[in-house]
Biopython code that builds the backbone (N, CA, C, O; Angstrom):
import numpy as np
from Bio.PDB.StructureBuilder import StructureBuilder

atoms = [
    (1, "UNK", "N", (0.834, -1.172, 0.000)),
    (1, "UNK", "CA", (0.000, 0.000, 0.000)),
    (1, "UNK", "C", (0.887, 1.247, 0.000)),
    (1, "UNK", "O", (1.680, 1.566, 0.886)),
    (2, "UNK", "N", (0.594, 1.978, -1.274)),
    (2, "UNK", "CA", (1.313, 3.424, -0.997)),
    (2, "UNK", "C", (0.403, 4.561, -0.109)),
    (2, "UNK", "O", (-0.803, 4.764, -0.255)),
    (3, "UNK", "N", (1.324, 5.255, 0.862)),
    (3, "UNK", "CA", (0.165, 6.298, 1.456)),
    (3, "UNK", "C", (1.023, 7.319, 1.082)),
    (3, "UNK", "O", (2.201, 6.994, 0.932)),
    (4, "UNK", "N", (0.719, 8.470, 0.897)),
    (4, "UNK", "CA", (0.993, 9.594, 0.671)),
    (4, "UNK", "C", (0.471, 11.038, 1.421)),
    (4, "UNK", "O", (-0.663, 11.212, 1.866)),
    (5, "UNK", "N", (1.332, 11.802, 1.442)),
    (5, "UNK", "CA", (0.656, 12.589, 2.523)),
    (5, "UNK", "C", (0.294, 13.783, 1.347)),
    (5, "UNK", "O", (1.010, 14.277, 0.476)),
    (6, "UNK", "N", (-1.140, 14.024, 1.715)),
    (6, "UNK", "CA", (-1.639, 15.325, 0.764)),
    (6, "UNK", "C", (-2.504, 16.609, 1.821)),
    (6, "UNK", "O", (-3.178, 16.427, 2.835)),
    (7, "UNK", "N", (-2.191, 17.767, 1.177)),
    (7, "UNK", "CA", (-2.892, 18.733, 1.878)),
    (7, "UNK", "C", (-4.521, 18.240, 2.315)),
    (7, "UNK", "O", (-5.090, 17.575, 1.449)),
    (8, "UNK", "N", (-5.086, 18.442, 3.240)),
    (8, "UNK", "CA", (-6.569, 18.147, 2.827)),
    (8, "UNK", "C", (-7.519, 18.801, 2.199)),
    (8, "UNK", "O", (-7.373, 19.896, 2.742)),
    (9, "UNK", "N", (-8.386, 18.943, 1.456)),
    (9, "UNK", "CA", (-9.351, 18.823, 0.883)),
    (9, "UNK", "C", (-10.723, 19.385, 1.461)),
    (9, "UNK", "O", (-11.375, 20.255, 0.884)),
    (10, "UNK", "N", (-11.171, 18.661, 2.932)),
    (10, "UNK", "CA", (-12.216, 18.532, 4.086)),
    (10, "UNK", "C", (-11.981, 19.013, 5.447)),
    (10, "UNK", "O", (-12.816, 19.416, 6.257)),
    (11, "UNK", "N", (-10.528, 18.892, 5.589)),
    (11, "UNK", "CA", (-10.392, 19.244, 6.814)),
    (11, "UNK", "C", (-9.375, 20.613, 6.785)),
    (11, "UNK", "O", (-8.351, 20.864, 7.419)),
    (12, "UNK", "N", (-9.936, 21.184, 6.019)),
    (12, "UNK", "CA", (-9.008, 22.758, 5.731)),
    (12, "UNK", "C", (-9.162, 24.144, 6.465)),
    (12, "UNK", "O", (-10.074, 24.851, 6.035)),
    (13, "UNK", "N", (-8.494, 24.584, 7.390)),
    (13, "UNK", "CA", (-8.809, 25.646, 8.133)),
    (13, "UNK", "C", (-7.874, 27.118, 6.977)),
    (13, "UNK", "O", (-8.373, 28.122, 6.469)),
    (14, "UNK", "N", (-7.038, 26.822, 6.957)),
    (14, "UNK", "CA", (-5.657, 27.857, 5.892)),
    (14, "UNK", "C", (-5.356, 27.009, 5.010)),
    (14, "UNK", "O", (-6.064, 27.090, 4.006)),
    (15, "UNK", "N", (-4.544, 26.191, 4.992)),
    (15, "UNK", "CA", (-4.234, 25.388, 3.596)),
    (15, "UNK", "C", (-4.228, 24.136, 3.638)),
    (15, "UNK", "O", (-3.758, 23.659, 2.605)),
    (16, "UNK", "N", (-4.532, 23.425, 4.349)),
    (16, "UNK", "CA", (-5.510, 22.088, 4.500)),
    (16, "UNK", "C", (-3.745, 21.367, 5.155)),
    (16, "UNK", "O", (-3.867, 20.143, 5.111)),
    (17, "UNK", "N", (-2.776, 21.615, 5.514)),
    (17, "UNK", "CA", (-1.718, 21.104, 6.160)),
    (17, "UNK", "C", (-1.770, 20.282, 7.053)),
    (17, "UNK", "O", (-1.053, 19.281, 7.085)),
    (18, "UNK", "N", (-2.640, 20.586, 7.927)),
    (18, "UNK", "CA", (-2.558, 20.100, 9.161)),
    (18, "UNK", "C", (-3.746, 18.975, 9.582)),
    (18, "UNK", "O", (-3.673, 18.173, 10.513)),
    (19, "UNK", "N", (-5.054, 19.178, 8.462)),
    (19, "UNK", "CA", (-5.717, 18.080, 7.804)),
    (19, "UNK", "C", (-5.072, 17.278, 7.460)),
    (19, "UNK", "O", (-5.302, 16.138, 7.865)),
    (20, "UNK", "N", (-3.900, 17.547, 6.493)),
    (20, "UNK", "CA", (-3.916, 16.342, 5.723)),
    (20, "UNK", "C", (-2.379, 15.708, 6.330)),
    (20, "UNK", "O", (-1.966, 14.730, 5.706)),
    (21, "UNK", "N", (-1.681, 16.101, 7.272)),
    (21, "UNK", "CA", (-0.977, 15.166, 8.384)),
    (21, "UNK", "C", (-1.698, 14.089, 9.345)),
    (21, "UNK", "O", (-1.251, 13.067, 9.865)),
    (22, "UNK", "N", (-3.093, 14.741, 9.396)),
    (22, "UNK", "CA", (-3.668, 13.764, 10.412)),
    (22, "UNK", "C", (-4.155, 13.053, 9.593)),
    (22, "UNK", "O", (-4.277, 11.910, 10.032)),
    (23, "UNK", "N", (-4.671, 13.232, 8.104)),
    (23, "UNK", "CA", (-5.052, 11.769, 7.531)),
    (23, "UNK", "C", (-3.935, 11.071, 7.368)),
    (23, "UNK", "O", (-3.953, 9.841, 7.333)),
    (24, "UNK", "N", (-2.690, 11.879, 7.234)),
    (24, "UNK", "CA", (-1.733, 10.596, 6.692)),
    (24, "UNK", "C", (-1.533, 9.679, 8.082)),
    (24, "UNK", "O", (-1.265, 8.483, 7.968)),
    (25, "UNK", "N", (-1.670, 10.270, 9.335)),
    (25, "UNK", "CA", (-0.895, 9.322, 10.387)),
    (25, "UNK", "C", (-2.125, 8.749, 11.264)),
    (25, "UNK", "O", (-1.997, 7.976, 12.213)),
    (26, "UNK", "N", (-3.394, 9.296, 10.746)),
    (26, "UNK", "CA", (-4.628, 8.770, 11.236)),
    (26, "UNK", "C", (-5.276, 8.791, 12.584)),
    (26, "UNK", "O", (-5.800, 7.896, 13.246)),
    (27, "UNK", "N", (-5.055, 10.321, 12.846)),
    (27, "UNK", "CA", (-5.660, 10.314, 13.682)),
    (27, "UNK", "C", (-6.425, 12.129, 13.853)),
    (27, "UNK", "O", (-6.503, 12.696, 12.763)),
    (28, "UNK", "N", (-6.892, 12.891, 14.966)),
    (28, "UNK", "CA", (-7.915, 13.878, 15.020)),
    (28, "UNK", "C", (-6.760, 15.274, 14.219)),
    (28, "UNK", "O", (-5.631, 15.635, 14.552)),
    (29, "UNK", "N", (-7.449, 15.638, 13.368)),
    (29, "UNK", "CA", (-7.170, 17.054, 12.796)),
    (29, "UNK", "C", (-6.959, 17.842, 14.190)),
    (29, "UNK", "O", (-5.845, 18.309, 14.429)),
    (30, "UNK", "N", (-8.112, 18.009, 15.195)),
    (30, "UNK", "CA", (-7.438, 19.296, 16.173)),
    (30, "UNK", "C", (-6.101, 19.049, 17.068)),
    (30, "UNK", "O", (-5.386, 19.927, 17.549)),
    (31, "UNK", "N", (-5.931, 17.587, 17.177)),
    (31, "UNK", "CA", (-4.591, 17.292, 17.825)),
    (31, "UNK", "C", (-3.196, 17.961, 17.466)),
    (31, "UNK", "O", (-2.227, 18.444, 18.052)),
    (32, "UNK", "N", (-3.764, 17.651, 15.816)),
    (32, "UNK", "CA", (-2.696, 18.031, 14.974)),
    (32, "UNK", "C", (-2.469, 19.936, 15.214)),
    (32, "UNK", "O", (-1.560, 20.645, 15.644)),
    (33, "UNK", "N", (-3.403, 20.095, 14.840)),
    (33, "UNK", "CA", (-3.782, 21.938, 14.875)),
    (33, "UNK", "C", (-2.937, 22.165, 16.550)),
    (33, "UNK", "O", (-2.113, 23.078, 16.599)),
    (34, "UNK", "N", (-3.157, 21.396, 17.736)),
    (34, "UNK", "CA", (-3.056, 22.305, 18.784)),
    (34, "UNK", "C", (-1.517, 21.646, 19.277)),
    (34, "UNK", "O", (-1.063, 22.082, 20.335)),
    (35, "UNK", "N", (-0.823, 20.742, 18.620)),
    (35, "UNK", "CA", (0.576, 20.449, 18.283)),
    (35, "UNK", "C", (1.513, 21.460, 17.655)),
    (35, "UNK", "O", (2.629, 21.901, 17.928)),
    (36, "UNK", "N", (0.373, 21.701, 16.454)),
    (36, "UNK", "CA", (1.213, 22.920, 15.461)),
    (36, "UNK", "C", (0.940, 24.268, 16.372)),
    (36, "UNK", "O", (2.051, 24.796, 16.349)),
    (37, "UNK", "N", (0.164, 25.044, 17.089)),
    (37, "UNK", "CA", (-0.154, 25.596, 18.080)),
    (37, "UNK", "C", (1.167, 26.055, 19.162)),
    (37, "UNK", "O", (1.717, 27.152, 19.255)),
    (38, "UNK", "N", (1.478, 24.565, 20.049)),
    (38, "UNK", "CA", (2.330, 24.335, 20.069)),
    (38, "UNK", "C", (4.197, 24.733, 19.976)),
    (38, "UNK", "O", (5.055, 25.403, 20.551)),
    (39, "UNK", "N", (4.055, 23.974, 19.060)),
    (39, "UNK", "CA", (5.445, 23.847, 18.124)),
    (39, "UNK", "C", (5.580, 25.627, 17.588)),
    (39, "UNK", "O", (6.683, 26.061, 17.258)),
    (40, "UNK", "N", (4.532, 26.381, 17.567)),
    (40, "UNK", "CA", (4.688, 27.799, 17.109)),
    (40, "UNK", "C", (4.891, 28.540, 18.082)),
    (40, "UNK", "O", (5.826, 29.329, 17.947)),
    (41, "UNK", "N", (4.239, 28.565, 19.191)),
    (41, "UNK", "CA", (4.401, 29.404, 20.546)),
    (41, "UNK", "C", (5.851, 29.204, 21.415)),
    (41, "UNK", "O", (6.236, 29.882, 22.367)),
    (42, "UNK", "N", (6.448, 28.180, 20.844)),
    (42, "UNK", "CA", (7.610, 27.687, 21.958)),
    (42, "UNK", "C", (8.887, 27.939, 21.208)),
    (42, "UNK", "O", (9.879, 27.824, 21.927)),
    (43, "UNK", "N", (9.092, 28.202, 20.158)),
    (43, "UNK", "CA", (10.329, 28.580, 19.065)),
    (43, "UNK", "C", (9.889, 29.569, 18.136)),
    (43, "UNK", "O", (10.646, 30.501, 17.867)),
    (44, "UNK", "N", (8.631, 29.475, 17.552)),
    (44, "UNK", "CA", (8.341, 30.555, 16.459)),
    (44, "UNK", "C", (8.827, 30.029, 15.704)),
    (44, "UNK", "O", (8.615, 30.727, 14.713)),
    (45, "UNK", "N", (9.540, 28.998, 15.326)),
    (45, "UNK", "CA", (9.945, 28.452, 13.680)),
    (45, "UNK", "C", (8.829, 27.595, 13.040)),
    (45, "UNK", "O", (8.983, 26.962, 11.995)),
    (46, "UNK", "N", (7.429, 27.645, 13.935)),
    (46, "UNK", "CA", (6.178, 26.178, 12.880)),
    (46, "UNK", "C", (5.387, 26.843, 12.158)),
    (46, "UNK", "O", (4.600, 26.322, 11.368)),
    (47, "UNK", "N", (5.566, 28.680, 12.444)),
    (47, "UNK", "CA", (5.275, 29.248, 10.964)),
    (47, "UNK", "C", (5.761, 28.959, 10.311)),
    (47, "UNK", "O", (5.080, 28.263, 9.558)),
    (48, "UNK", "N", (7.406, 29.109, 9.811)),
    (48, "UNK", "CA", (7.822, 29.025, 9.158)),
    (48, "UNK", "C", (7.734, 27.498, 8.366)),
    (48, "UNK", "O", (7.828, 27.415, 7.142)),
    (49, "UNK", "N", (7.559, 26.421, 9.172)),
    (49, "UNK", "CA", (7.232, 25.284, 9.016)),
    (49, "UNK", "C", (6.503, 24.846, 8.002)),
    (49, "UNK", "O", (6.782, 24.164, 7.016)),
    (50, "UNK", "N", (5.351, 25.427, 8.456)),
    (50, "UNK", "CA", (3.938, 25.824, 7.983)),
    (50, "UNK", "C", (3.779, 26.054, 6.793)),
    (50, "UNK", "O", (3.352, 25.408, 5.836)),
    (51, "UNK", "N", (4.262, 27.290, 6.987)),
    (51, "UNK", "CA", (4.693, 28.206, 4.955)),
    (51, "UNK", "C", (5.039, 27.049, 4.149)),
    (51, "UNK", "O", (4.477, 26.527, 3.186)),
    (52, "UNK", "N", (5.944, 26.818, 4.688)),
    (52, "UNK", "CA", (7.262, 25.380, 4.035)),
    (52, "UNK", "C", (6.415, 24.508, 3.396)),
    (52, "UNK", "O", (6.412, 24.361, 2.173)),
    (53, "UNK", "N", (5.531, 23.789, 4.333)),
    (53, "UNK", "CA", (4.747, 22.502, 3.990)),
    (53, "UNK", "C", (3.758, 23.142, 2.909)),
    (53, "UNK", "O", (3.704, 22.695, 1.763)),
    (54, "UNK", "N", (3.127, 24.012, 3.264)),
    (54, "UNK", "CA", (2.206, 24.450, 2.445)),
    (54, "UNK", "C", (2.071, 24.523, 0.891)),
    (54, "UNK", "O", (1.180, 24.293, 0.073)),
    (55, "UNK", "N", (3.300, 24.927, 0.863)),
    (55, "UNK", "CA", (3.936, 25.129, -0.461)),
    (55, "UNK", "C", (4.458, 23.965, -1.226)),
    (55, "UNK", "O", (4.476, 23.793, -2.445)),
    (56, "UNK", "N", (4.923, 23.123, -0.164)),
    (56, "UNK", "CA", (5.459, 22.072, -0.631)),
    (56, "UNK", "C", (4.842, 20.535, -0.863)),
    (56, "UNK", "O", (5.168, 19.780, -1.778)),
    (57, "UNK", "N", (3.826, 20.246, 0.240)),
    (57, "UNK", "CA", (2.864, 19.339, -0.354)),
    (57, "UNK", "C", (1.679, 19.100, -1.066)),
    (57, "UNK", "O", (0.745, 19.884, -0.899)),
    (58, "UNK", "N", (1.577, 18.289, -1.720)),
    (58, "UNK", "CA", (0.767, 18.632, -2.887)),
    (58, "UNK", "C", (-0.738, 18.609, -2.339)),
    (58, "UNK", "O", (-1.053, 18.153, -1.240)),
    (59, "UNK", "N", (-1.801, 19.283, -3.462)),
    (59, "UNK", "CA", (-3.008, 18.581, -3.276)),
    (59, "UNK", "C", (-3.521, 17.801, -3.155)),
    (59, "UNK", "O", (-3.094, 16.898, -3.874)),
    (60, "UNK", "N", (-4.373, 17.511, -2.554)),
    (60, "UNK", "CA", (-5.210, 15.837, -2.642)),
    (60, "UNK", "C", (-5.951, 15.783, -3.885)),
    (60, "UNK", "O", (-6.594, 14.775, -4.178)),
]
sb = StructureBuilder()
sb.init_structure("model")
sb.init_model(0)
sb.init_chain("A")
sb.init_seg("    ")
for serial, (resi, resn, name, xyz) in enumerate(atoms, 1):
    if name == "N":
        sb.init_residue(resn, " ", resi, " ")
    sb.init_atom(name, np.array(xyz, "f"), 0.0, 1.0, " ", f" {name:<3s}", serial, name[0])
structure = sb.get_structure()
């Protein structure tokens, strides 16, 4: 089975990123959101993160 990780589609708040991490690893979109939350408040680099992925993984 190939899985692939794609922006989401359904679970899109800004650019469906953080949707479509939790479909790839299968589990709740807000986990993911309040991880990335997180990961932004404690370094300030998961904007930049963010941008990164955004740009960089594809559509579903």
């Amino acid at each position: 089975m190939n899985k692939r990780l794609y922006k989401s589609r359904d679970n899109r708040m800004v650019a469906g990123v953080c949707g479509g991490v939790a479909d790839y690893f299968g589990i709740d979109p807000t986990l993911v959101r309040l991880g990335w939350i997180l990961f932004c408040a404690l370094g300030g680099s998961g904007i930049l993160a963010y941008i990164i992925a955004a740009i960089v993984i594809p559509e579903a």
